[in-house]
Every structure is written in structure tokens, then in C-alpha cells.
C-alpha positions as CSV (number, residue, x, y, z in Angstrom):
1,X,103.5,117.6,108.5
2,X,101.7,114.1,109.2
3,X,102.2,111.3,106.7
4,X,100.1,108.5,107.4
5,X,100.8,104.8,105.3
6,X,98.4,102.6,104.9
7,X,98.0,99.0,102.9
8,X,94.7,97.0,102.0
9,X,94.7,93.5,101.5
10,X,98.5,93.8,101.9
11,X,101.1,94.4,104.8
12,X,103.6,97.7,104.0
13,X,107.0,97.0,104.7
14,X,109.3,100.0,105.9
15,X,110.8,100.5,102.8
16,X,107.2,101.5,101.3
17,X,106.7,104.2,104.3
18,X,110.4,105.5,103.2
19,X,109.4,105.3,99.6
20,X,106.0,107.4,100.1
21,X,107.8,109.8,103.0
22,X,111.0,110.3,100.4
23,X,108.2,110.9,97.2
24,X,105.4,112.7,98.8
25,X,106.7,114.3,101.6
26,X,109.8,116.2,99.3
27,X,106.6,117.4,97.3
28,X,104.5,118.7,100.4
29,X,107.4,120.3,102.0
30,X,107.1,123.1,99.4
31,X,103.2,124.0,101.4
32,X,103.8,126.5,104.5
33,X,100.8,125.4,105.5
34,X,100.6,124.2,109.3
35,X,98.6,121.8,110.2
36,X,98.9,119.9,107.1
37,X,98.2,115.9,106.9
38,X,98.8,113.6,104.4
39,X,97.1,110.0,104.1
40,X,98.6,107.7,101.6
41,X,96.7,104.0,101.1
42,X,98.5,101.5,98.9
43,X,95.8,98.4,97.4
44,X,97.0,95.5,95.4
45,X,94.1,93.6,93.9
46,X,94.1,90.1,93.3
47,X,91.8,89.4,90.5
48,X,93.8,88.8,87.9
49,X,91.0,90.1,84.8
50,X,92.3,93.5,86.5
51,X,95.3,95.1,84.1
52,X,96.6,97.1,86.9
53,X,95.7,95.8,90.1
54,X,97.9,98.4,92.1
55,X,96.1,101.4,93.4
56,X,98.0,104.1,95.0
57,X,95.3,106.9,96.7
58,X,96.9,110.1,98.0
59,X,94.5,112.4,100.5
60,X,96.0,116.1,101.5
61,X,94.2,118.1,104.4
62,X,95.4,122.0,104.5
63,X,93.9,124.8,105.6
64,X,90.2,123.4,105.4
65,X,90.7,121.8,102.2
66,X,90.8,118.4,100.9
67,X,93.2,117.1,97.8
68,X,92.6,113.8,96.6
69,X,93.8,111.6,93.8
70,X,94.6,108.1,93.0
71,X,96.5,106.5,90.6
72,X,96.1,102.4,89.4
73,X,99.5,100.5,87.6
74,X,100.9,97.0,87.0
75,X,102.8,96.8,90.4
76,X,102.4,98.6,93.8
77,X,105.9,99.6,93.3
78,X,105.2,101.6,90.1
């Protein structure tokens, strides 16, 4: 398993790549599916009209197939 963190606008600290490894990679651990890859990209928006400016996009590659979903909230730590 490959588990790539990314930030936009924002620099990720080590303790967000332990977060998302701890989080996603418990929950991808339960594929047998080699090679699998997992991109995570963490954006906090700075426009302030924006109710939840934290955007959290998860992309899965397995077996030829693509899973991707996002997920917006208050603070990038939610």
C-alpha cells in the first residue's frame, strides 16, 4: 500500500501524514488488493463567505479502478 499526503494553499505537518496513514490506511488494510495506492489532498480555503473552508479529497487506485470522494468541514482537522 502507497499513501501519498498532499496540502494546497497549506504546508502538512507530520502529525497530518500520521493522522491520514492511522485513519485511512486502518480502513484500506482490509483490501488484498496489491498494487493499491492511495492519494489523500488536504485544502483549506481562505475566503471567509465559505462555511467550511476545509476540503479533505481521498482517491483509491485498485485493480484498475478508481474510488474517489471528498468531504468539506469547519477545520482541516475535522
Amino acid at each position: 500500500m502507497e499513501l501519498t499526503v498532499t496540502g494546497r494553499k497549506f504546508a502538512i505537518t507530520d502529525w497530518m501524514k500520521e493522522y491520514c496513514d492511522d485513519k485511512i490506511g486502518n480502513a484500506a488494510r482490509g483490501f488484498d488488493i496489491d498494487p493499491l495506492t492511495i492519494e489523500v489532498v488536504l485544502t483549506q480555503e481562505k475566503n471567509p463567505a465559505n462555511p467550511k473552508p476545509a476540503k479533505c479529497e481521498v482517491t483509491l487506485r485498485a485493480g484498475g479502478h478508481v474510488i474517489h470522494v471528498e468531504e468539506n468541514e469547519e477545520e482541516i482537522h475535522a
